[in-house]
C-alpha positions as CSV (number, residue, x, y, z in Angstrom):
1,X,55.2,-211.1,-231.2
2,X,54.0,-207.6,-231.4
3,X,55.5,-204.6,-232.5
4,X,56.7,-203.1,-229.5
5,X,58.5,-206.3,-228.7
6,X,60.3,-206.6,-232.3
7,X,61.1,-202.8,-231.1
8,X,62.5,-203.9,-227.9
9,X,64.3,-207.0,-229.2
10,X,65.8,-204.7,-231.8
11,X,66.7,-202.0,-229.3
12,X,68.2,-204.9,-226.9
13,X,70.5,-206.1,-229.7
14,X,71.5,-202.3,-230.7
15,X,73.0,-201.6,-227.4
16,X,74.6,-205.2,-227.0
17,X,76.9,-204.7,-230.0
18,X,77.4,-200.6,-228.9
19,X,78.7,-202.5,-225.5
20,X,80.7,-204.9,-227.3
21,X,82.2,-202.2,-229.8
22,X,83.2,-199.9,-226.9
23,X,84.8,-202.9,-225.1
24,X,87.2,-203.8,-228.5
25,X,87.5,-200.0,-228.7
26,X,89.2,-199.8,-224.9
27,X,91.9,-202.1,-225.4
28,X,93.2,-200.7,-228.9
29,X,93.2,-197.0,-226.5
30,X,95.2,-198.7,-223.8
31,X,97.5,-200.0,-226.9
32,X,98.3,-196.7,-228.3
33,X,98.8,-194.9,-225.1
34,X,101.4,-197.6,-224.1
35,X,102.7,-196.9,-227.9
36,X,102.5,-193.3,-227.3
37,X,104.6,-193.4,-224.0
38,X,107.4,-195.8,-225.4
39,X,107.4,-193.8,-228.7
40,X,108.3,-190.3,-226.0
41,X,110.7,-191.8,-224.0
42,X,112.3,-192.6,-227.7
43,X,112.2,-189.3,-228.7
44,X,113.3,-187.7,-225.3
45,X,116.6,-190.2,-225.5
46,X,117.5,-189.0,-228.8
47,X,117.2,-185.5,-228.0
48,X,119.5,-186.1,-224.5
49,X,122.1,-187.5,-226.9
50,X,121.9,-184.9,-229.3
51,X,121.9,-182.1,-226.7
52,X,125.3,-184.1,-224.9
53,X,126.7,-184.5,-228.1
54,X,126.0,-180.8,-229.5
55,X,127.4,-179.3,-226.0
56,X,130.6,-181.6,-226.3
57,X,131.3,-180.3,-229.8
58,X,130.7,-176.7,-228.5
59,X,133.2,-177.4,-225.6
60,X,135.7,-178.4,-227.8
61,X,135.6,-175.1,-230.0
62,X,139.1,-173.1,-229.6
63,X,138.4,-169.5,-229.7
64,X,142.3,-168.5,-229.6
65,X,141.7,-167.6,-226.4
């Protein structure tokens, strides 16, 4: 085996494991976006309660009126 072939056999397995790193890679970025989205529905609950709960106690303020 010649040069150019240790070159191309070298090459060959370089962009094998690039392929197999980017697919591992894709289902970890399908994993945090799924994270991401429960994580903001979360965080846009909490602040609907607040907001209800904040406007109720407003409500409720007598201004001798």
């Amino acid at each position: 085996m010649g040069p150019a072939e240790v070159m191309l056999w070298a090459w060959v397995g370089y962009v094998r494991n690039r392929l197999a790193a980017e697919r591992d890679e894709s289902g970890y970025t399908t994993q945090t976006v799924i994270i991401t989205a429960i994580l903001a529905a979360l965080a846009i609950t909490v602040g609907a309660i607040i907001t209800a709960k904040v406007v109720s106690k407003a409500n409720n303020i007598n201004l001798g009126g």
